[in-house]
C-alpha positions in Angstrom: 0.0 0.0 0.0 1.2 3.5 -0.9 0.3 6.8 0.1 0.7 10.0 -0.6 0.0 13.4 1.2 -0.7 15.7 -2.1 -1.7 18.9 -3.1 -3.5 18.7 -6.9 -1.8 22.2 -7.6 1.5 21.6 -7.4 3.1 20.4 -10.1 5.9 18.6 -8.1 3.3 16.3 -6.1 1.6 15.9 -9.5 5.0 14.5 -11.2 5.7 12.7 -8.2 1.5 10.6 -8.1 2.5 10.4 -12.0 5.6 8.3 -10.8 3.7 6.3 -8.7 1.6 5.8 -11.6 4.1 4.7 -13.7 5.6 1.6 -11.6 1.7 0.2 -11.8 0.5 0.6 -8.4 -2.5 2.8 -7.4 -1.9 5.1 -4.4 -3.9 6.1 -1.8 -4.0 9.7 -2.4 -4.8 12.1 0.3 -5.2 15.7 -0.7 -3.6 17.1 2.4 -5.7 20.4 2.3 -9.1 19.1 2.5 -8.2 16.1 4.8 -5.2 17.2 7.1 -3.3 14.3 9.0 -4.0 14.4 12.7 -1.5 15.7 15.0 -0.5 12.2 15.8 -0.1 11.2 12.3 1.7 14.5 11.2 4.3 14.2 13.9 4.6 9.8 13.6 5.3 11.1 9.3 8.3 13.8 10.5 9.3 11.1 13.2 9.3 7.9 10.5 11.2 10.7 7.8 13.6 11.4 9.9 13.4 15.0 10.0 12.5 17.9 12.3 9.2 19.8 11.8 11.1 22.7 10.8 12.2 20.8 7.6 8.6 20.0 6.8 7.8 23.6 6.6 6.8 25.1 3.2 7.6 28.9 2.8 6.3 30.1 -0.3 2.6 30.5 -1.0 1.9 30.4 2.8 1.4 32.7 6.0 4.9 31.1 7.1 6.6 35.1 7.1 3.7 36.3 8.5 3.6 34.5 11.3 7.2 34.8 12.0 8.0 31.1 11.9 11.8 31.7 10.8 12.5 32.5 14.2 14.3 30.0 16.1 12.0 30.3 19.6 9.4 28.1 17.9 9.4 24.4 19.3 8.6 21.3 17.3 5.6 21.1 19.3 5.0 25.0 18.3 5.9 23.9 14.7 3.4 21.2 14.4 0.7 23.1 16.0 1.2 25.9 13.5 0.7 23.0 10.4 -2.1 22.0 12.3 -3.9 25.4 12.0 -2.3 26.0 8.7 -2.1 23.0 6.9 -0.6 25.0 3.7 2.5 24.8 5.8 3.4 21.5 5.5 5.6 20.4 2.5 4.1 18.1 -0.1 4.4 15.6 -1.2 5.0 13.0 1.4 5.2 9.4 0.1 4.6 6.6 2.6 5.5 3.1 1.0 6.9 -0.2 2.9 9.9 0.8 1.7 10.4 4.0 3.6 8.5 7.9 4.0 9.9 11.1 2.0 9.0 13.9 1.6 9.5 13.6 -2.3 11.3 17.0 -3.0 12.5 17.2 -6.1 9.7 14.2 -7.0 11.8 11.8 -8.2 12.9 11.2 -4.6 9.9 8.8 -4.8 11.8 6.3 -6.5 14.2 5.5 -4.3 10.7 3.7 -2.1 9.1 2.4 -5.1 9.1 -1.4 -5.1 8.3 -1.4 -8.8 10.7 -0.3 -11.4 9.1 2.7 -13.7 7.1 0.7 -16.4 7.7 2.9 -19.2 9.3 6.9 -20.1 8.7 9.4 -17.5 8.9 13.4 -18.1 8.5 15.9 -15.5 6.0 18.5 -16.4 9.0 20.5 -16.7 9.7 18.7 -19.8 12.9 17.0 -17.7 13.0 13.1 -18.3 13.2 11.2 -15.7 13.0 7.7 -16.6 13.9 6.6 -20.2 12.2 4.1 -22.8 13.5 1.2 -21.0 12.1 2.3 -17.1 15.5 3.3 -15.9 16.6 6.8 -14.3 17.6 9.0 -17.4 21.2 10.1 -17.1 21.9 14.0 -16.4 
């Protein structure tokens, strides 16, 4: 079973569902926005990524500035509570597979949980390949 945390409007969590896509299986897709995680689930994701809640906070295209969360005084606890209330704050997309959680930024980050190799040619929206004719990684 996959899941992923995702916003339909951005174009990296769109890339990365596409990816998901493309190895054959059919997520459980959970658009973040309308259906936030709970409190426990949000802080079990940062705890099982292995980052702080700082490092699932998205700046741009959210109140993050305006409610001065740059400032170090902020706890994790504080941190979480403020992606509670704001749930544009957390970063998307988060991937949860048996393999492992990410927070797939760039997208292609998702690979490296995917059980399933990439069934066929991937390109970003971007127009950046990702995965050539034969379903591997595209060179750089």
């Amino acid at each position: 079973m996959i899941t992923i945390y995702h916003n339909p409007g951005c174009g990296t969590s769109r890339n990365t569902l596409a990816m998901i896509r493309n190895s054959g299986a059919e997520p459980r897709v959970i658009e973040y926005l309308k259906t936030p995680p709970s409190r426990t689930e949000l802080a079990d994701l940062i705890a099982r990524m292995g980052i702080t809640p700082r490092q699932l906070l998205r700046e741009k295209g959210t109140p993050y500035h305006e409610l001065g969360l740059a400032d170090p005084k902020w706890t994790d606890a504080q941190l979480i509570d403020f992606m509670m209330a704001h749930p544009i704050l957390i970063n998307r997309p988060i991937v949860v597979t048996p393999l492992g959680v990410r927070l797939c930024r760039p997208s292609e980050v998702v690979l490296d949980i995917l059980a399933d190799r990439q069934q066929s040619a991937f390109t970003k929206e971007d127009g950046e390949q990702v995965i050539d004719a034969a379903g591997n990684r595209a060179k750089a």
